[in-house]
N, C-alpha and C positions, 0 to 999 in steps of 0.2 A: 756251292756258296759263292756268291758275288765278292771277290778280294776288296776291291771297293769300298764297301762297306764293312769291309772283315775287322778284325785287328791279329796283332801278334804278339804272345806272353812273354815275356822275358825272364829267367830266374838264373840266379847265380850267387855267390859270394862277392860281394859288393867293396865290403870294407868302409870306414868311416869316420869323419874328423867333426870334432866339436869345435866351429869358427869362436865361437864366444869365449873360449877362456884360450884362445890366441889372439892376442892384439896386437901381435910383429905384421902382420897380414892383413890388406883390403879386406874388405866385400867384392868387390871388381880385381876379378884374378880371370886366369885364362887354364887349362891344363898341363901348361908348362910347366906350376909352381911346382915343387916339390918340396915336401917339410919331413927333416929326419928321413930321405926315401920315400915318402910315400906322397901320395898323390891324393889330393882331397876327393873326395866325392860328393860333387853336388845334390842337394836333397830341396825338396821344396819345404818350406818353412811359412810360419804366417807372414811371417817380412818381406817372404821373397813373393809369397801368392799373386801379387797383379802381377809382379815383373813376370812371372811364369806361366800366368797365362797370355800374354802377350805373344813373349818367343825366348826360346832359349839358346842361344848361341850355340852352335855345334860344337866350340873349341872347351864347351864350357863343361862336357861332356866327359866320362873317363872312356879311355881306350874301350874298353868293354861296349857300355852305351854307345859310341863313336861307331861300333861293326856292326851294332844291332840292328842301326839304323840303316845303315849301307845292305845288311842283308835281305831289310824290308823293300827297301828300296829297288832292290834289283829285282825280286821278286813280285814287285806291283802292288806291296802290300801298304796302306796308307796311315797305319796307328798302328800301336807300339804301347805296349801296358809295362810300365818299370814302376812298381811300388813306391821306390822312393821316391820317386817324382809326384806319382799321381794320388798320393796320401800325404796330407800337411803333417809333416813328423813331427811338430813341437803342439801339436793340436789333439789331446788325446780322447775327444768328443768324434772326430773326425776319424780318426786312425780306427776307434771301437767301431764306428760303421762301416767303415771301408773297408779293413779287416775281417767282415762277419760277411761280405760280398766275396770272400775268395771263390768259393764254390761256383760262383757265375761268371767268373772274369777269366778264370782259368778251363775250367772247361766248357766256356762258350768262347776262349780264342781259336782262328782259322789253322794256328802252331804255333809250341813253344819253341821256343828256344832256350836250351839249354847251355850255359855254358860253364862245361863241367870241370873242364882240367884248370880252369883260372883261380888263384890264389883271392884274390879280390879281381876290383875294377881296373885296375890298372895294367892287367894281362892282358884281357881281350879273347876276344871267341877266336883269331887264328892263331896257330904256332905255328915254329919252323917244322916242315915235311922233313922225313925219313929219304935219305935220296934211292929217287927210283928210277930203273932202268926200263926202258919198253923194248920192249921184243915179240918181234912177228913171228904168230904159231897158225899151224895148222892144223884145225877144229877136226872133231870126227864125221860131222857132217862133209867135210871138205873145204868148207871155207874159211877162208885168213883173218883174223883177227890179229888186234894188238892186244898183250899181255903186259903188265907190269909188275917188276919183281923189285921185292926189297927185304930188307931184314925185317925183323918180327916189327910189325906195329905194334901201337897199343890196343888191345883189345875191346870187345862192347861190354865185358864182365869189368875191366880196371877201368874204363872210360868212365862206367855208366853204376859201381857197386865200392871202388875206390876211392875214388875223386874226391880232392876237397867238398863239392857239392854234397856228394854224397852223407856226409857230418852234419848236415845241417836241417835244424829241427823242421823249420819253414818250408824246407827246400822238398820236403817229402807229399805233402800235399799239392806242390805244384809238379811234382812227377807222375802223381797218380790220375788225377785229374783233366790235363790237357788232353786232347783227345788225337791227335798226334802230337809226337816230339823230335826235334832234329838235338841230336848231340854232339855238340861240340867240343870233340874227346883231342889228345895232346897230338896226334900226328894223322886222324882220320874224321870221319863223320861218319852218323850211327842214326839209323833211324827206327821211330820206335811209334806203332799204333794200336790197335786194339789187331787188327790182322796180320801185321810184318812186324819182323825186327831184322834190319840189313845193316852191313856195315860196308863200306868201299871196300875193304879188304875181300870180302866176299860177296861173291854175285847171289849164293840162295839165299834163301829165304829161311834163315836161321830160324829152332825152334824156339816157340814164344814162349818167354821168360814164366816160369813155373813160381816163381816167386810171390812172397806175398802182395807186391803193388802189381804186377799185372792181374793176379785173381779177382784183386781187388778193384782196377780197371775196368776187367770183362763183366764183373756185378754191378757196375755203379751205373755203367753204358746200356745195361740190357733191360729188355721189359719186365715188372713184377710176374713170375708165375703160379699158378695155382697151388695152393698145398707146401708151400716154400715152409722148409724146416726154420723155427728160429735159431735154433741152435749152429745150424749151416753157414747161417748169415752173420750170426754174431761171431763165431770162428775166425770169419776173414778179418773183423775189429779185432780181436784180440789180438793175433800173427801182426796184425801191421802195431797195434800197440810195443810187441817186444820190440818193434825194428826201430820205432819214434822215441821210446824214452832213452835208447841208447844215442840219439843223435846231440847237438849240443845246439846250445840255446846261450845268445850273450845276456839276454833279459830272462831273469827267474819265472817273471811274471805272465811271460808268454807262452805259459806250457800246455794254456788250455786255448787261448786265440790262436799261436800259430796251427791248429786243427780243426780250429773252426768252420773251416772251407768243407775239409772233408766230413767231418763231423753234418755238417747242414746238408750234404749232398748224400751221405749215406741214411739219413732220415727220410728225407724226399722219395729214397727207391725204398728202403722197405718200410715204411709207414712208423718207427718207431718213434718214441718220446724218449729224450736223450736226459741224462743223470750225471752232468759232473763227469764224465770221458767213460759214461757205463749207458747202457740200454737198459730200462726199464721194463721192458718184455723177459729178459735176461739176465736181471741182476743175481740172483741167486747163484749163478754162473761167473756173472762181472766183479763181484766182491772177492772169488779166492783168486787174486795177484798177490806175487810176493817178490820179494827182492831178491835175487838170486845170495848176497851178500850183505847181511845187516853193518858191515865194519863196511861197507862206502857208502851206505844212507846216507843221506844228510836232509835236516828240515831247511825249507825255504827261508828265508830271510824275514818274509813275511808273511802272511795268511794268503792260501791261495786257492785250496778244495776243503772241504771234508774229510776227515781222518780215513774216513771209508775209502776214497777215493783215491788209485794212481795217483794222482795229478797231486797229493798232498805233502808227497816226498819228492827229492830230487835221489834216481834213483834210477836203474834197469829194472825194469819186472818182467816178471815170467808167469804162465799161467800151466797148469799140470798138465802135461801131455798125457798120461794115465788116462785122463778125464775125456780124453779122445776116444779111447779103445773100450771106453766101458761100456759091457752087455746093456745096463740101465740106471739109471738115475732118481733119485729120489730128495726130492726138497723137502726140507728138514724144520724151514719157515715159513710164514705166509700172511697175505695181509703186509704187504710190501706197501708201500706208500710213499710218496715224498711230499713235503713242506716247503713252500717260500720260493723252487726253484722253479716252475711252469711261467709264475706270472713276471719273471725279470724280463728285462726289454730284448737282453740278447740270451739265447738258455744255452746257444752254443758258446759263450764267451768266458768273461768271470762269473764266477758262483760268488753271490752273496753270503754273508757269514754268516744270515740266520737259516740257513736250510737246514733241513734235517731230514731224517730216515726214519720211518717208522715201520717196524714189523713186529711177528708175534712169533715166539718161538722158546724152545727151553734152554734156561739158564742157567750157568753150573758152576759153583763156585770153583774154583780148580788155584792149587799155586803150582809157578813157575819156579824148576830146580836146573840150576844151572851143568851142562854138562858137554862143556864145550871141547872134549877131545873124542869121543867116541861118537858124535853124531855132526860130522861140520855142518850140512843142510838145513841139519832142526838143531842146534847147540840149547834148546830148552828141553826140560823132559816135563810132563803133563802131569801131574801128580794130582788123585783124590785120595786125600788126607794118606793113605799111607802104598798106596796101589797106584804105581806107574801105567797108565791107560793111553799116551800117545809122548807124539815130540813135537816141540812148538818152533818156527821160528819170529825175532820181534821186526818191527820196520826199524827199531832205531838199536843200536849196540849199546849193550851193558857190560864194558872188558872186566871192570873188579867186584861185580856185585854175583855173588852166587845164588842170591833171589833176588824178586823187585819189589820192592817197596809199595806194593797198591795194593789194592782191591781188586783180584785180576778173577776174570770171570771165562768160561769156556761156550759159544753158540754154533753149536751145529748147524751147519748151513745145504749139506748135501751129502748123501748116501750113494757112494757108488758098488755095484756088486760088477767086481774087475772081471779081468780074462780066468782061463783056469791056471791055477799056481803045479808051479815042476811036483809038488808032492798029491797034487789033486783032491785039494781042501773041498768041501763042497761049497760054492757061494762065496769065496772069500769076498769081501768088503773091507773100503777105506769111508768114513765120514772124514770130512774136509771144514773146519771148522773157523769162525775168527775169535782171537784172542783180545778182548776187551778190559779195559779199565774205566771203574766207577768215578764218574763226574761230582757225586757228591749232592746233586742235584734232582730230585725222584730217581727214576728208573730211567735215568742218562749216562749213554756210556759214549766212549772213545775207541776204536782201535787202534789196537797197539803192536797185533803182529796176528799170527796162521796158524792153525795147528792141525797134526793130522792122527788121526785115530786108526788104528788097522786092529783085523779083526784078529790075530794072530798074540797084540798087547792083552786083549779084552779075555781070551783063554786062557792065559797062564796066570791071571787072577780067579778066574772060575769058568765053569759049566755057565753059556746064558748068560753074563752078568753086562748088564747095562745102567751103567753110570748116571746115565739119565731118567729113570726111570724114580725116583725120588723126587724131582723135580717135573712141578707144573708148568703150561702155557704162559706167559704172559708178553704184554705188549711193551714192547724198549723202542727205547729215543737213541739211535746214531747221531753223534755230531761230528 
């Protein structure tokens, strides 16, 4: 690749000051001001737009930006991608398209950079070095090298899996993406591609990170191949999902744009049609996420997904690991469809609020009995009318209420027949279900939390007895 013409990504903790509701302060400032400690970070604005395409004064720059450029620089490289520069941040026309561009900017840069051990902008890609001592050894080939010895650095596991960077929601798509990356860790530099991963501390060639963003790296880099499982592929979405919703995010609203990038770029390799942070080849599989912990739920501020959807809660989810090892699988629904959400301008960005889900499946009326000391995971128990059949848990906590208050309905979503159980059950099975409430509206429901059924509850009600089996097919509306 001609550098030339190349560029180079930049991603980091940045940090950020609102000029407009400080009026002790210019607009014509330099990096020296400092307010309460902190150091503003220049961002382009509609205001500033001609001044910044002009030219931007180097000084006007935080320390961070200030090394970026100098590393570009050394290395012959002639552009420099910083979001907050080259996205008008008070322009939220502009930010939706730019934003929806991650997937090209980042992994069609020459290298990122990383700068992982900085608190924000005003640290900087160097720190102070560990002091080290050189010492001339003699190789077993024979030959003299120079050796440098020091106390423990910091590692490419705490540089590169610790780091403030690391917390950050944004920050995970421009790790996966670039197609190499130099990191810029607290006392070394780490390098990281689809082939190596080195660190100055070590001259091999450390083994490549088994993690879910390199898997997901070596998938996104590679050519479609023939007969590709979807279930393979969705797997790596879902792993990088637990590791993103636990990241933080200063904007509520960005839980589905800052993924956008990788969202658009994992479409592109396996051909899928993307649902609100699920795959639509796979939803049947993408619907049972849950919260590890209904009591740190919390709903958005504002409307953001679909009830169905991750993205609807602020929230850790987890998806069954069971559901890995099982013999075979079986969908319990069908006739999956989606409404409203194909023909929006960006499909990897916001979801419009009139999307909806359509499938056909059996619905079962069930109430929810509270029994929050003997099951912490599912604190619901499943109840048809007098026979306990599973344990539920909700997305959102109910600490004083020993039932809820709806119209709470039970949809089978998948039939797995597991491993063999220590007593050597024949066939045991779990169905895997979601926990809905009646909208009030035809055959409109909401979810409201998970439920699981094993085939061990279903026995000690009787020989054969299946709960569903009273109830017909029909077609429901998710919203």
């Amino acid at each position: 690749m001609n550098k030339l013409h190349s560029f180079t990504s930049l991603h980091g903790p940045w940090g950020s000051y609102d000029w407009s509701k400080d009026t002790s302060i210019l607009v014509k400032t330099d990096a020296s001001v400092v307010l309460g400690g902190r150091t503003p970070v220049i961002q382009t604005t509609k205001s500033l737009l001609e001044q910044h395409e002009e030219s931007i004064p180097l000084l006007y720059l935080s320390k961070t930006f200030r090394e970026a450029v100098l590393v570009c620089r050394t290395l012959g490289i002639r552009f420099l991608w910083i979001d907050s520069l080259c996205i008008i941040q008070d322009d939220p026309q502009d930010w939706e398209r730019e934003s929806a561009k991650m997937a090209d900017v980042y992994s069609g840069s020459y290298l990122n950079l990383a700068a992982a051990a900085a608190v924000d902008g005003t640290e900087g890609l160097f720190f102070p070095r560990l002091e080290r001592i050189k010492v001339r050894c003699k190789l077993p080939s024979g030959e003299q090298d120079d050796v440098f010895v020091s106390n423990s650095p910091s590692s490419y596991f705490m540089d590169s899996k610790e780091s403030p960077l690391a917390s950050r929601a944004w920050a995970l798509q421009e790790k996966v993406l670039p197609p190499r990356t130099l990191i810029f860790g607290k006392d070394q530099l780490h390098w990281e591609c689809h082939e190596e991963l080195k660190s100055e501390s070590s001259c091999k060639n450390m083994q490549i990170d088994q993690s879910f963003s390199s898997g997901l790296r070596r998938y996104l880099s590679s050519e479609p191949q023939p007969n590709e499982k979807i279930s393979v592929q969705c797997k790596l979405w879902y792993n990088m999902l637990e590791a993103y919703t636990r990241c933080n995010l200063t904007k509520s609203e960005d839980k589905l744009p800052a993924l956008a990038g990788l969202a658009n770029a994992f479409s592109r390799r396996s051909g899928f049609r993307y649902a609100a942070g699920l795959w639509e080849e796979d939803l049947e599989m993408g619907l049972l996420w849950k919260p590890p912990s209904p009591i740190d739920t919390q709903l958005p501020p504002r409307y953001r997904a679909l009830s169905w959807s991750w993205a609807a809660l602020d929230a850790k989810v987890k998806y069954f690991r069971n559901m890995q090892k099982a013999y075979s699988s079986y969908a319990l629904v069908q006739n999956l469809r989606l409404q409203g959400l194909q023909g929006s301008e960006d499909i990897f960005g916001q979801v419009a609020s009139g999307t909806k889900l359509f499938l056909t499946g059996r619905l079962k009326n069930i109430d929810l009995l509270a029994d929050f000391e003997s099951e912490i995971a599912y604190p619901w128990k499943l109840m048809d009318g007098q026979h306990h059949i599973g344990y539920a848990t909700t997305d959102n906590y109910y600490p004083s209420a020993s039932t809820i208050d709806a119209e709470t309905c039970c949809l089978p979503i998948l039939k797995l027949i597991t491993a063999k159980t220590a007593d050597n059950r024949a066939n045991p099975f779990e169905i895997y279900a979601l926990i809905l409430a009646a909208m009030g509206v035809g055959n409109t429901y909401q979810r409201i939390g998970i439920g699981v059924i094993r085939d061990t509850e279903l026995e000690n009600i009787g020989p054969d007895h299946n709960p569903f089996e009273d109830t017909e097919e029909a077609e429901i509306v998710l919203l």
